[in-house]
C-alpha positions in Angstrom: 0.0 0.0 0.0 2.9 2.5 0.9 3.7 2.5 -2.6 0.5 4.0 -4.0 1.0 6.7 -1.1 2.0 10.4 -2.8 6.2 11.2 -2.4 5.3 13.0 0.5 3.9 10.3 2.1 5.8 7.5 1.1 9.2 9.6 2.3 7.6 10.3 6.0 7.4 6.5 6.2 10.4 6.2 6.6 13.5 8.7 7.5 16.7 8.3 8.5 17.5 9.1 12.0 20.3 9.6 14.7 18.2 7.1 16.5 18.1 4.5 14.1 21.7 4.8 13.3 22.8 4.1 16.6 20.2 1.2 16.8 22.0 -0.3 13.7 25.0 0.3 15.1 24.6 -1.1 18.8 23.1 -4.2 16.8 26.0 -4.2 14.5 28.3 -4.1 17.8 26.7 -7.0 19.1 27.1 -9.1 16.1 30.7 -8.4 15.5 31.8 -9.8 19.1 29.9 -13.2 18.4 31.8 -16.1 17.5 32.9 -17.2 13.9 34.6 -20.2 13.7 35.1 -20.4 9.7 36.2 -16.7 8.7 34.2 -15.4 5.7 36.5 -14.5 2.5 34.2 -12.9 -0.2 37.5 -11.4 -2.2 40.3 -13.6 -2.5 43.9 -11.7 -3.1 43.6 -12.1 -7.2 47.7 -11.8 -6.7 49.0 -12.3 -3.3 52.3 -11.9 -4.1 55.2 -14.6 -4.1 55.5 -14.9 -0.3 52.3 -17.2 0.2 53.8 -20.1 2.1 52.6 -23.9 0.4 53.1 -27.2 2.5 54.6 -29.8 0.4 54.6 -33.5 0.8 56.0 -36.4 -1.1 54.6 -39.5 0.3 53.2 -42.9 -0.4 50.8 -45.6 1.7 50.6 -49.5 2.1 47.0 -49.2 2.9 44.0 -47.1 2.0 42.8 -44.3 4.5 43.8 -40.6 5.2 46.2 -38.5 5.6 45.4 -34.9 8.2 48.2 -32.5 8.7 47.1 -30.0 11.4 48.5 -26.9 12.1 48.3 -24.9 14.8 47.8 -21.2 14.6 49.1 -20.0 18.0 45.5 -21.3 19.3 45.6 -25.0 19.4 44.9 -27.9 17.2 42.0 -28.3 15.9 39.8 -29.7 13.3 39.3 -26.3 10.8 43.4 -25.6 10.6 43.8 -28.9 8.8 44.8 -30.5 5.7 43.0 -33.7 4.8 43.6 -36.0 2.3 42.9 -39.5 0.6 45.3 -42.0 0.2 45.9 -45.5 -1.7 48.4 -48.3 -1.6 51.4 -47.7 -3.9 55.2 -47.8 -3.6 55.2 -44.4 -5.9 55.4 -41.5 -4.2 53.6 -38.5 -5.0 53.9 -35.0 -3.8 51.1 -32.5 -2.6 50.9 -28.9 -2.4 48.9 -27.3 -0.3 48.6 -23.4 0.3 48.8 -22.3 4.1 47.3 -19.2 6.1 48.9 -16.0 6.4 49.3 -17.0 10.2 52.4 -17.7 12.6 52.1 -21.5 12.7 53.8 -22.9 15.7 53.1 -26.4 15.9 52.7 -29.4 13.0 51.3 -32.9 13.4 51.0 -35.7 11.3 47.9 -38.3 11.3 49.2 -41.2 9.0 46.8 -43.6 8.0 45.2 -45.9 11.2 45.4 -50.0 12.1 48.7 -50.5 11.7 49.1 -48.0 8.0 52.8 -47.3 7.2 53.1 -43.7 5.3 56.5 -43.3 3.5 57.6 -40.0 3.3 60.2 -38.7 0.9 60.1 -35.4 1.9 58.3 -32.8 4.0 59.1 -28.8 3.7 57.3 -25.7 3.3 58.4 -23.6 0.2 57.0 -20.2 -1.1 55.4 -19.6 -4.7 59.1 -19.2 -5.9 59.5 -22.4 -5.0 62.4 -21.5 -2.8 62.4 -23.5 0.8 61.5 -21.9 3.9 61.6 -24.9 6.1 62.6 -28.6 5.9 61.6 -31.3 8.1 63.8 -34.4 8.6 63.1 -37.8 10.4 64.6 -37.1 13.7 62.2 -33.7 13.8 59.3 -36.4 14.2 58.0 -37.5 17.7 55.7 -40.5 17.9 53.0 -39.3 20.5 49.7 -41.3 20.1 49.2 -45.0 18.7 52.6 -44.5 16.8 54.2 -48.4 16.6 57.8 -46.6 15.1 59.1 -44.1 12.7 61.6 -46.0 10.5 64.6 -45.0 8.0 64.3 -45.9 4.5 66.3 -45.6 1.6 64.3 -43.2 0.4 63.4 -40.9 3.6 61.5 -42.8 6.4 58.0 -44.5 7.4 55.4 -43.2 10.0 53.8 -46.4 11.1 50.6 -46.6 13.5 50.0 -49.5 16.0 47.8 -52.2 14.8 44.4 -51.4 16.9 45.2 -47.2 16.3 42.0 -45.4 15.2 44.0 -42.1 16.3 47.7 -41.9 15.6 49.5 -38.9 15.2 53.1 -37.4 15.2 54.3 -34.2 16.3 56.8 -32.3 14.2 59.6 -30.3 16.1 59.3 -27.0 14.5 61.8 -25.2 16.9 60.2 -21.7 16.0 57.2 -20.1 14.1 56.7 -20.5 11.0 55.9 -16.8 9.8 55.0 -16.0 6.6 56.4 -12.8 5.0 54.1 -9.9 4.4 51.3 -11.5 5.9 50.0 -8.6 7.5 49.5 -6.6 4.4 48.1 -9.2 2.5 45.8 -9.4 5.8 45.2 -6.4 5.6 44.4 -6.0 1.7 42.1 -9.1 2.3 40.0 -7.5 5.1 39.3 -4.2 2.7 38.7 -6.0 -0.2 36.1 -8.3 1.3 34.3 -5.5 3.5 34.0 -3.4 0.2 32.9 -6.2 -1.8 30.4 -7.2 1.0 28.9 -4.1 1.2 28.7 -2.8 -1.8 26.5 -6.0 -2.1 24.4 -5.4 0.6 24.0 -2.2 -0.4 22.8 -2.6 -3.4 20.3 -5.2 -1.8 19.1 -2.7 0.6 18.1 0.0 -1.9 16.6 -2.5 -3.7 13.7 -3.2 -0.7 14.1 1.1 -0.2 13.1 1.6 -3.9 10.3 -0.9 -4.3 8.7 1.4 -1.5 9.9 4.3 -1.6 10.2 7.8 -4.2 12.7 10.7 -3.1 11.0 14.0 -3.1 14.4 16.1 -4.0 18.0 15.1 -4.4 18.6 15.7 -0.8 16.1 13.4 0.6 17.3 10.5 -1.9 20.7 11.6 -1.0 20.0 11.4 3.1 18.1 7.4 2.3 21.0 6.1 0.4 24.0 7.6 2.7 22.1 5.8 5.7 21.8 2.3 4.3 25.2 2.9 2.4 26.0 3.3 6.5 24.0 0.3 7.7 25.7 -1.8 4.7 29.1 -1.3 5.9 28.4 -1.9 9.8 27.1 -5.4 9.1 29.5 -5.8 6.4 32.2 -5.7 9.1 29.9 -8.3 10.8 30.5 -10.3 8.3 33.8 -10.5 8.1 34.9 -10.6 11.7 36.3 -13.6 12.0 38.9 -12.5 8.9 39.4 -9.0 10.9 39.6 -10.8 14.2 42.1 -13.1 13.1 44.5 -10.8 11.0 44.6 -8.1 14.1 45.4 -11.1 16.7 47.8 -12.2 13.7 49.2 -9.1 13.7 50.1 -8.5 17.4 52.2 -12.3 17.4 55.6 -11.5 18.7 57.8 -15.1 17.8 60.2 -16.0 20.8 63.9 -14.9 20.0 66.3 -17.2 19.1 70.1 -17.2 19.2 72.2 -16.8 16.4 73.7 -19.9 15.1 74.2 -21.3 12.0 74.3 -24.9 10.7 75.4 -27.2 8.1 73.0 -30.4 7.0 73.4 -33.4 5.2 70.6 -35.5 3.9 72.5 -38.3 2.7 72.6 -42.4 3.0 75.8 -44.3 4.1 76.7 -47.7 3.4 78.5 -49.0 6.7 79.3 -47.1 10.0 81.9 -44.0 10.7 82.2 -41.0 10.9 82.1 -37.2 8.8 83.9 -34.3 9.8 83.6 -30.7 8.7 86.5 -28.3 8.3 85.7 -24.3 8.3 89.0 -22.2 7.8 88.3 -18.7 9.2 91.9 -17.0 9.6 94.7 -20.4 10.1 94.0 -22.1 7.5 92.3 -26.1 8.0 92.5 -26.9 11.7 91.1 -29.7 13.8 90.2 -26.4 16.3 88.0 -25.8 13.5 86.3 -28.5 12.7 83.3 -31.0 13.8 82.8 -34.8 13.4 79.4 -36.4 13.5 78.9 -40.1 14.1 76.7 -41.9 10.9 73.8 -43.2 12.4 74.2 -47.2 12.3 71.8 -47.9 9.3 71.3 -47.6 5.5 68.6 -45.2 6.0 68.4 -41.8 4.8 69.8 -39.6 7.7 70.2 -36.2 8.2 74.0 -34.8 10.1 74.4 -31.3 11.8 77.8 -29.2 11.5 78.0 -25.7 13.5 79.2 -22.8 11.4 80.7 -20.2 12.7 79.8 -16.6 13.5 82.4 -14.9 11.0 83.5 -14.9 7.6 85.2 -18.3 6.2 87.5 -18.6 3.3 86.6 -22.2 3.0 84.5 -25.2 3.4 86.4 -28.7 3.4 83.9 -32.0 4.2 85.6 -35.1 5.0 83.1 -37.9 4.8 84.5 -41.1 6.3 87.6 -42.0 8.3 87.8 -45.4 5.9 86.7 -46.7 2.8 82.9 -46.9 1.7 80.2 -45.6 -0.6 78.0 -42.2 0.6 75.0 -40.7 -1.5 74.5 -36.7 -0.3 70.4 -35.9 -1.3 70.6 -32.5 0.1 73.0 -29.6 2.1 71.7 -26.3 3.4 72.2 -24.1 5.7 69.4 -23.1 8.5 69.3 -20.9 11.7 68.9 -21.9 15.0 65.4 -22.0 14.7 65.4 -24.3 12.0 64.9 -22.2 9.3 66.4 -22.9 5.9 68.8 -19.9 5.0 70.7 -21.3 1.8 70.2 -24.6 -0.5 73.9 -25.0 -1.7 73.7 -27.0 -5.1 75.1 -31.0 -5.0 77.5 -29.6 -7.7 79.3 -27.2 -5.1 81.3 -30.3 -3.7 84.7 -31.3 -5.2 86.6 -34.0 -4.8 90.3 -33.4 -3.7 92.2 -36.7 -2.5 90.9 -39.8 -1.9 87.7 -40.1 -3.7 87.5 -42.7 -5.8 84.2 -41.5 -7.8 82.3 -38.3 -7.4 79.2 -38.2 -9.7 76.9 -35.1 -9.3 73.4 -34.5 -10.3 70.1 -32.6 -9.3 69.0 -34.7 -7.0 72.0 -36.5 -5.3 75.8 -37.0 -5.0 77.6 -40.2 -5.0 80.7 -40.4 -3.6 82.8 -43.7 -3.4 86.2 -44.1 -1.5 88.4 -46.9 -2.8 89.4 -50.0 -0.2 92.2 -49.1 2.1 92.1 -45.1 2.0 92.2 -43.6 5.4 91.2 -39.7 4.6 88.9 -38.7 1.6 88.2 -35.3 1.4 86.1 -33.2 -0.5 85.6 -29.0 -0.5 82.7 -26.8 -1.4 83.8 -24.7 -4.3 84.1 -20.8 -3.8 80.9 -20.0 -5.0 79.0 -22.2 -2.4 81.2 -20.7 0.7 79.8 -17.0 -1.0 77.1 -18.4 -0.5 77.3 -19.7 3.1 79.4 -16.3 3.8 76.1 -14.0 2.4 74.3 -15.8 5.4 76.4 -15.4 8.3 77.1 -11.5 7.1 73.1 -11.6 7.2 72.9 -13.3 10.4 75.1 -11.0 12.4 
């Protein structure tokens, strides 16, 4: 009926008032501090940027079932900050990339598959879209801490087994500091003023729909007065609507990580056939010294294994790795350098290692290094060429 009413009627229906504003807003109020668990996102980034952090796994199952991966966000674990995913019997492993919230994570776990499910993993790191490596996590990072029967070495990285009867098992990852992404907050921040515009412009427009259908402006003023206030009322409960993504990027935004001390280290991935020992020579000032050096016992298996060298906190003028005390065969899948918070500072490529006396065969790829010593030799040794200790020497000038 109001809209057979004259414009002067019709507008004295209704008018926008201090009143009613502050009604809208008090309810708007209200509805912001409620609970959302599963944070509204109406406008994606369309480019984020290359600093997106992505989980990626290489992994194969014995058995059917799932994988999880949960992450914890500062707040616990729990079931909406997790990756889920099916799995089949195969002895081919395949890897899965997953993108990851612009959050300080500070605790993974791992769910292999239950009743006694075995899930080989080859490798486990979190990367950026560059594809450059932000993290990498190794066997001995894993702790077995419900209905976990063993986490196992293999040839090709190691197996996280559950007991026979588990319908729960899960490993916890060592992480040994956040994982941070960079330039979350602005890309929180872009995402919170993207979606509020995008959600009220739609909700405007759905409001002056309903004002229209019963309503004619008498001058441009009065039309001007309607559409300002539910413009106003659009944006309060757009902000509703997205509290849980404002919420979470301000709380994001306020995480201070735990400091950490500055120390640098070498790491092998590698697999060794038979038992002895490595050592790892830094020359700072005197040239090769034992004073500067580090041996590392092999664990006693043919498994893949990972061994930790200190660096020091100045300059070097080279890198010299000696890696047995005897004869025998080693295959190097990986060397890097990381912080004391675990934190992957420099990939050094398989190529930077030379042979120098000793080695019988050195034979370099992509993916791995061999390196044989012949019967009887008592000190191979190898040296990173001068490119790769630049490159270990850009780290510890970035460190201090």
């Amino acid at each position: 009926m109001s809209a057979d009413l004259p414009p002067s009627s019709a507008a004295s229906a209704f008018q926008p008032t201090w009143g009613r504003g502050f009604f809208a807003l008090a309810l708007a109020i209200a509805g912001f501090l409620l609970p959302q668990e599963v944070p509204l996102e109406w406008y994606p980034l369309n480019e984020p940027g290359t600093d997106i952090n992505y989980l990626e796994i290489s992994c194969a199952a014995d058995t059917t079932g799932d994988v999880q991966i949960y992450y914890n966000l500062s707040r616990g674990i729990n079931e909406l900050n997790c990756i889920k995913f099916p799995i089949s019997p195969t002895t081919q492993t395949y890897t899965y990339t997953f993108p990851l919230p612009d959050g300080p994570i500070t605790e993974l776990r791992v769910d292999p598959p239950s009743k006694g499910g075995a899930l080989n993993i080859r490798q486990m790191r979190i990367i950026n879209r560059r594809g450059e490596e932000i993290r990498r996590f190794t066997r001995d990072m894993f702790r077995p801490t419900n209905q976990i029967a063993a986490i196992t070495p293999s040839p090709e990285g190691w197996k996280l087994i559950s007991t026979p009867t588990a319908n729960d098992p899960y490993a916890r990852i060592e992480i040994f500091s956040p994982i941070i992404p960079v330039g979350k907050d602005h890309r929180n921040l872009l995402r919170c003023l993207l979606s509020t515009g995008y959600l009220a412009m739609m909700l405007t427009i759905l409001l002056l729909a309903v004002l229209f259908t019963f309503y004619r402006p008498s001058h441009w003023r009065d039309l001007a007065a309607h559409v300002g206030f539910m413009a106003s009322i659009a944006l309060m409960f757009a902000f509703v609507g997205n509290r849980g993504l404002i919420r979470n990027s301000v709380y994001y935004a306020q995480y201070k990580p735990w400091p950490m001390a500055a120390r640098l280290t070498l790491e092998f991935d590698l697999l060794n056939r038979g038992t002895s020992n490595a050592q790892l020579f830094w020359d700072t000032v005197a040239g090769v010294n034992e004073a500067e050096s580090k041996r590392q016992d092999y664990e006693p298996h043919q498994g893949l294994q990972t061994l930790r060298f200190p660096l020091p906190n100045q300059a070097i003028k080279g890198l010299r790795f000696d890696p047995h005390d005897g004869d025998g065969r080693l295959e190097i899948r990986g060397i890097r350098v990381v912080d004391a918070g675990q934190r992957t500072r420099a990939v050094l490529p398989l190529s930077a290692l030379r042979a120098v006396s000793q080695i019988a065969k050195l034979e370099a790829t992509d993916e791995r290094v061999v390196l044989e010593i012949a019967a009887g030799e008592k000190d191979p040794i190898t040296e990173f060429s001068p490119a790769a200790v630049a490159q270990v020497n850009g780290v510890i000038s970035a460190k201090r």
